[in-house]
C-alpha positions as CSV (number, residue, x, y, z in Angstrom):
1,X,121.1,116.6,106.9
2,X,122.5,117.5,103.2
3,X,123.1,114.3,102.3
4,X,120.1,112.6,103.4
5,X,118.5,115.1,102.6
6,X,119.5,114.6,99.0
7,X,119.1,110.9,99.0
8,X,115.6,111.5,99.6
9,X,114.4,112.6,95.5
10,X,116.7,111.5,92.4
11,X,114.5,114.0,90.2
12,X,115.3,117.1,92.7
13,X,117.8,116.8,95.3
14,X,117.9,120.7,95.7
15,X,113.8,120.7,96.5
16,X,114.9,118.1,99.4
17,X,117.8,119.9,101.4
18,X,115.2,121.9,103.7
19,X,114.0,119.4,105.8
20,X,109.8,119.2,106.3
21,X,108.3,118.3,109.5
22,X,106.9,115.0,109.9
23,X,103.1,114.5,108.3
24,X,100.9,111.8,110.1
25,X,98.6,109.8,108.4
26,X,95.8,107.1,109.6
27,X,93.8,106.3,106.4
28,X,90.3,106.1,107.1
29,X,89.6,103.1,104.9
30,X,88.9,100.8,107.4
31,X,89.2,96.7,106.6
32,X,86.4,94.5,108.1
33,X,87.9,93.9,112.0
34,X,87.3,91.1,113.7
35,X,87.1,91.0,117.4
36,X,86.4,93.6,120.4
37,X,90.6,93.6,120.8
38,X,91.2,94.3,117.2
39,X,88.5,97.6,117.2
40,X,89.7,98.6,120.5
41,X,93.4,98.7,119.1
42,X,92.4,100.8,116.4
43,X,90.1,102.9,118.4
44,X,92.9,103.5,120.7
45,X,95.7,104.4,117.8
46,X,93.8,106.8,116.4
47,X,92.7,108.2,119.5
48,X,96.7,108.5,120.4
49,X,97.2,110.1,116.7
50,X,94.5,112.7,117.1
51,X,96.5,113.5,120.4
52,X,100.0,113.5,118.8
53,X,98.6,115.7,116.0
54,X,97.6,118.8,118.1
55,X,101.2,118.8,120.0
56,X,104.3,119.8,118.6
57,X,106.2,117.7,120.7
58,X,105.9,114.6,122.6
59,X,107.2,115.1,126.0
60,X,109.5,112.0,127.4
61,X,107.2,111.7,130.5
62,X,104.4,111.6,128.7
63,X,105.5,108.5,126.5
64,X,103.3,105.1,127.3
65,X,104.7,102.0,128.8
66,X,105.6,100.4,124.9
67,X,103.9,97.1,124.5
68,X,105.9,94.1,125.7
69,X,107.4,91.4,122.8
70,X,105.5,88.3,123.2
71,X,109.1,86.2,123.3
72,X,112.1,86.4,125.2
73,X,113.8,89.5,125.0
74,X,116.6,92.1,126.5
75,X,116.3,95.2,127.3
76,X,118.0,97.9,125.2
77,X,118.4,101.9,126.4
78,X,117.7,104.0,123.4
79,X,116.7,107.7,122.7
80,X,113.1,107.1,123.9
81,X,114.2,105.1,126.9
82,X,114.1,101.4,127.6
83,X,112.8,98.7,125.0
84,X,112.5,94.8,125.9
85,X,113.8,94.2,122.1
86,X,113.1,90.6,121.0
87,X,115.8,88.0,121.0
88,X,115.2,86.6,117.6
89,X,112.9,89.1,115.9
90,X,111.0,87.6,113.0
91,X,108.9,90.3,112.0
92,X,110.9,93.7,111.6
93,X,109.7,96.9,110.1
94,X,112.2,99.9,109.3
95,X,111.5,103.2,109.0
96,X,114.2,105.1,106.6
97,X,116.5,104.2,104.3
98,X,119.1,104.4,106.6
99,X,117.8,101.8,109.1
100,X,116.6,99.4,106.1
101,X,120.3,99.4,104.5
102,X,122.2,99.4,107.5
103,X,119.5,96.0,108.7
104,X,119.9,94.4,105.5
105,X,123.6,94.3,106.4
106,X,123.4,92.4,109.8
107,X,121.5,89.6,108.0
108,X,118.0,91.4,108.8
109,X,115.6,91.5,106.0
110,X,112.9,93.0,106.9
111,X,108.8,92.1,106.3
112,X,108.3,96.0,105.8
113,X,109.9,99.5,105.1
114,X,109.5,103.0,104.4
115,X,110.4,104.3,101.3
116,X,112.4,107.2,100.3
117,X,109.4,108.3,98.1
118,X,105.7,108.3,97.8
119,X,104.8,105.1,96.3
120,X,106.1,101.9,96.5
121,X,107.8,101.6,93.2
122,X,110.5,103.4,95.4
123,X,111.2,100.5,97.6
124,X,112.8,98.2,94.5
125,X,115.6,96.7,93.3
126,X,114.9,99.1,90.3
127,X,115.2,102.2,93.0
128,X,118.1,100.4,95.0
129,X,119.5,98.6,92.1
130,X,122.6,97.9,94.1
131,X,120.8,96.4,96.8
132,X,119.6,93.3,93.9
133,X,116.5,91.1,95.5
134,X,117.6,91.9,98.9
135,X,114.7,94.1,98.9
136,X,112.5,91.8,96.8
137,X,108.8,90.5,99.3
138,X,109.6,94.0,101.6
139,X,106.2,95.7,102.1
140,X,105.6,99.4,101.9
141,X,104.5,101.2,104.8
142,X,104.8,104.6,103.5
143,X,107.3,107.3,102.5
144,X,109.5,108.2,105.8
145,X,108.1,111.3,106.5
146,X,104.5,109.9,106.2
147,X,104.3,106.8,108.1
148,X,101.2,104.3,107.7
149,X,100.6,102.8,110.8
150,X,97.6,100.9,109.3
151,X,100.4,98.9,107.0
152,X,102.3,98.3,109.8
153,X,99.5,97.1,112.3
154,X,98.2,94.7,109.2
155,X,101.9,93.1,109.0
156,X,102.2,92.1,112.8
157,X,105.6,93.2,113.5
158,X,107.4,91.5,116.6
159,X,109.9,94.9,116.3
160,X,110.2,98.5,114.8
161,X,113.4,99.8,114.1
162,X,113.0,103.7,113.5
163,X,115.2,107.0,113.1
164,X,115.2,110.0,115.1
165,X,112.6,112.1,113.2
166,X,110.1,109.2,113.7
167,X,109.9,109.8,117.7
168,X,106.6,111.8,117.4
169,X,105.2,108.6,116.5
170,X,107.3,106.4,118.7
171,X,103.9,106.0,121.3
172,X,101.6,105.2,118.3
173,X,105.0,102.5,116.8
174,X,105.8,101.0,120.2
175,X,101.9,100.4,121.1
176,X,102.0,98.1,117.8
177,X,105.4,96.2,118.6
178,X,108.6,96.7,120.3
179,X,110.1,100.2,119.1
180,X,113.8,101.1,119.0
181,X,114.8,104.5,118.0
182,X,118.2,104.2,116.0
183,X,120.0,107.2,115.9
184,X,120.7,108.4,111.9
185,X,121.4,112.0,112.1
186,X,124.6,113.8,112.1
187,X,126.7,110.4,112.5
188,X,129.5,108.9,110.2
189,X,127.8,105.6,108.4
190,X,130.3,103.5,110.2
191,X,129.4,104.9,113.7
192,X,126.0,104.6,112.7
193,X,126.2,100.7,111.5
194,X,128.0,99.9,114.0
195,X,125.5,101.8,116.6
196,X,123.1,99.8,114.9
197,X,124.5,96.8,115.3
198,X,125.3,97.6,119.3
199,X,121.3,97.9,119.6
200,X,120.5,94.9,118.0
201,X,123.2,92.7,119.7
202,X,125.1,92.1,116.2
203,X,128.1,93.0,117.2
204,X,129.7,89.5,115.5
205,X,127.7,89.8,112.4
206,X,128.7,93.9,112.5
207,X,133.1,92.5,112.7
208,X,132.4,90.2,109.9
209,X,130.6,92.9,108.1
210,X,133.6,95.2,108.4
211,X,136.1,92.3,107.5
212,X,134.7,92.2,104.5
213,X,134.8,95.9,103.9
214,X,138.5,96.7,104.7
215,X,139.9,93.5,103.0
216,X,138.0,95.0,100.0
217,X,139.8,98.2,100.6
218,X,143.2,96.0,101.0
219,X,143.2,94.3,97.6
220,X,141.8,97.5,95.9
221,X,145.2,99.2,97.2
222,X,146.9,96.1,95.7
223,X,145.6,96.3,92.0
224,X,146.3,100.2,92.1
225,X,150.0,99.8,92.8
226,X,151.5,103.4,92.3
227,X,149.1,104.4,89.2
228,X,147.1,107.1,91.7
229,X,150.3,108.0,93.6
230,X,150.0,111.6,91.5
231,X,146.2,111.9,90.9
232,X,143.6,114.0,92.2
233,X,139.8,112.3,92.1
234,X,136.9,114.8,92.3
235,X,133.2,113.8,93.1
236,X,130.8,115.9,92.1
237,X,126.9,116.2,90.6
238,X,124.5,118.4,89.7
239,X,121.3,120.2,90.4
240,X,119.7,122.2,87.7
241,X,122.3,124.8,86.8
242,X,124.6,124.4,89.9
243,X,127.1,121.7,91.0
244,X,127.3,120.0,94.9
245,X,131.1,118.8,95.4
246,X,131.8,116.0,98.1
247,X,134.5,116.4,100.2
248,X,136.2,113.9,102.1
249,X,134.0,113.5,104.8
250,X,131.0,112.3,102.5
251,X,130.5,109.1,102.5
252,X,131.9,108.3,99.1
253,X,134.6,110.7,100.0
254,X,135.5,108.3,103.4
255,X,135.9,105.4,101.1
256,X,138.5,107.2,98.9
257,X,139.9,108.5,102.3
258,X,140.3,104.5,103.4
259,X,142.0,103.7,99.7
260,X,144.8,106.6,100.2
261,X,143.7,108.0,97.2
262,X,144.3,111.9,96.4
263,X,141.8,114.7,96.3
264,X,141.4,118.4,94.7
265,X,142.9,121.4,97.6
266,X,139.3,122.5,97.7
267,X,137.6,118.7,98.2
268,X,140.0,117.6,100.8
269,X,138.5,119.3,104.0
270,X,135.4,117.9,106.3
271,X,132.7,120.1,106.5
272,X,128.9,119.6,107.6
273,X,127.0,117.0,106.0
274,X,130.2,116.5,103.8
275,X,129.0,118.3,100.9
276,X,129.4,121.6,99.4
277,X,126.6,123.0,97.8
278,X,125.7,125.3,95.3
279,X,128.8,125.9,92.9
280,X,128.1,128.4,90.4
281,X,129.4,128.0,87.4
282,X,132.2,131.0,87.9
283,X,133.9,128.6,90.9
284,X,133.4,125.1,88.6
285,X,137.6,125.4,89.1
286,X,136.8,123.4,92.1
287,X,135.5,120.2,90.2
288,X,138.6,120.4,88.3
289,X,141.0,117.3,88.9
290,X,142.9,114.2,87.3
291,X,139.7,112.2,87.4
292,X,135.8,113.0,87.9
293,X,133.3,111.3,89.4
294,X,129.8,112.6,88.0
295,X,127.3,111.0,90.4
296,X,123.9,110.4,88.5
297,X,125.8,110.7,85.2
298,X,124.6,107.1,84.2
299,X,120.9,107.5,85.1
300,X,119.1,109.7,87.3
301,X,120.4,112.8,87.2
302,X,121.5,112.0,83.5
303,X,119.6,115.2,81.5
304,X,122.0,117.7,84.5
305,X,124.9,115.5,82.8
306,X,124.4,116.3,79.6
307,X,123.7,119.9,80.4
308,X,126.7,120.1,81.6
309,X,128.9,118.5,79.0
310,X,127.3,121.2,76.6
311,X,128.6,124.8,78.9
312,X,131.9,126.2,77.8
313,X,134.0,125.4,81.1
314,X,133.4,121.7,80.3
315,X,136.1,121.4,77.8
316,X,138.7,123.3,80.2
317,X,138.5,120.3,83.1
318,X,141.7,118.2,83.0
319,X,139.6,115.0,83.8
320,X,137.6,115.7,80.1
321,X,141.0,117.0,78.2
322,X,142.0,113.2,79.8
323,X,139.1,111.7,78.9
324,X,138.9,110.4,82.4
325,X,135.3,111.6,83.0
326,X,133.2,108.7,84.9
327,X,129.4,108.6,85.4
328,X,128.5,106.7,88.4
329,X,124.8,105.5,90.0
330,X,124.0,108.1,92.3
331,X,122.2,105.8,95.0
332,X,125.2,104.0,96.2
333,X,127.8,106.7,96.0
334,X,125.3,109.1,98.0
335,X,124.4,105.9,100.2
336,X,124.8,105.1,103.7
337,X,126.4,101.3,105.0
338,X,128.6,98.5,104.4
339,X,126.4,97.0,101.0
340,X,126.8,101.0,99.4
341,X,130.0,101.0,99.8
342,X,130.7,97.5,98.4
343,X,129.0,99.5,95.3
344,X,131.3,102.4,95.3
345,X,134.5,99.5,95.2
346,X,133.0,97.9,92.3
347,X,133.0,101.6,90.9
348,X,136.3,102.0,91.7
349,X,137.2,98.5,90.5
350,X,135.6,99.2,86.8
351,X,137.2,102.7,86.4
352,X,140.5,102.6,88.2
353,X,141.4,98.9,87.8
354,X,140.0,97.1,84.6
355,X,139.2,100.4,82.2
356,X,142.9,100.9,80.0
């Protein structure tokens, strides 16, 4: 999926929109185990990886009966079949960003979590700067496409919460806890929290969630009065050379949808992934609007930013003649969930509201 897809790498989104297979890896470093259970464990998940590596596909009958929670528990239907999830998990690992954000939401914080890169300097509030301390104590487990099932034996998890692309592994996941595959792909974030939510039995904490989110939206409309009655916003950033536009269907492109607020001809359709990508610089016309969004302006994709304020067509955009050009984090506005888009409305707040 584009988006995620471009979530995945702040230095090169453009290297991340083909999506790679998923890479298994069982470090062979082994700590000092203790106890004829322990080896056997390990004996046996490695002897399940081996088996998992030399197929490219895990058939559904051939999936093992997962291992049952050691506390009371109800059973949840998911893509892999039935789960005994855990009333009152303690002890949850995520794997993707998605899961982790959407988790962090319902009031889970997690002991452990993938990251959306290949150390775990990308699993911090300096990564996730929006997210603050809520990810502050979460172990890394490994990037999402590599998992390490050592890290996430050594943590003891009483429940896994995992996206699609990590059902290869869901035999090796669910014989160390409780495994629910959470469906992330080709969804709309709010079907997709509140999916999540369904699965977990949050459905409360999910209505309280969204209470927050719409009386956000509410008061936002308030403060803008009539002042964007007339105006187009564009979002936009770049890659190298070329620019990706999101349309309306993106998921900073829903939250402008939920404020009533205007976009380009060209950015107000829905098309896959909500993204269109590759805009050479002879169609750059369809950045153009009354105000512009430049995702990654501010930080990460800040050298593409200043590459761009230097080419010709840069002075012919209405938003720059206006002076109404706004860099914004790239993590949140290309983010998925509830505490993203509370990150967007401050955005919208600083640019739209309290700048004259």
């Amino acid at each position: 999926m584009v988006i995620k897809a471009l979530w995945s790498s702040m230095r090169s989104p453009l290297a991340l929109l083909k999506k790679g297979g998923i890479r298994l890896v069982l470090r062979t470093v082994c700590p000092q185990w203790q106890g004829w259970w322990q080896w056997f464990l390990r004996v046996g998940l490695a002897a399940m990886l081996a088996s998992a590596c030399s197929s490219t596909a895990i058939e559904h009958s051939g999936v093992p009966t997962p291992k049952p929670p050691l506390s009371p528990c109800r059973v949840v239907q998911h893509a892999m079949g039935q789960t005994c999830v855990p009333n009152n998990p303690k002890r949850v690992v995520t794997i993707s960003y998605e899961i982790l954000v959407r988790a962090l939401a319902l009031g889970i914080k997690p002991i452990g979590s993938t990251g959306e890169e290949w150390n775990e300097t990308h699993l911090s509030s300096q990564y996730y700067p929006y997210l603050g301390n809520k990810v502050g104590g979460i172990k890394y487990v490994g990037f999402s496409r590599n998992v390490n099932l050592e890290k996430i034996l050594l943590l003891k998890p009483d429940l896994i919460l995992a996206w699609e692309d990590a059902g290869k592994i869901y035999p090796l996941l669910s014989q160390i806890a409780p495994t629910l595959i959470i469906p992330t792909n080709d969804l709309d974030w709010k079907e997709g929290f509140n999916i999540t939510a369904e699965l977990l039995n949050k459905e409360q904490k999910a209505q309280e969630v969204w209470n927050h989110y719409y009386q956000r939206i509410d008061r936002l409309k308030t403060a803008f009065g009539n002042r964007y009655q007339n105006q187009r916003i564009s979002i936009v950033t770049a890659v190298g050379e070329t620019a990706y536009i999101f349309v309306k269907n993106s998921f900073a492109g829903s939250i402008l949808e939920d404020l009533g607020l205007q976009r380009p001809l060209a950015q107000n359709v829905s098309v896959p992934d909500g993204v269109i990508p590759s805009i050479s610089e002879e169609r750059l016309d369809l950045i153009d609007a009354d105000i512009l969004f430049f995702m990654g302006g501010d930080n990460r994709n800040g050298e593409d930013f200043a590459r761009f304020q230097k080419r010709p067509f840069w002075q012919t955009l209405t938003a720059v003649q206006q002076k109404k050009v706004y860099p914004v984090e790239y993590v949140p506005w290309i983010g998925d969930g509830p505490l993203a888009a509370d990150a967007v409305i401050d955005d919208l707040y600083r640019y739209l509201v309290n700048t004259p």
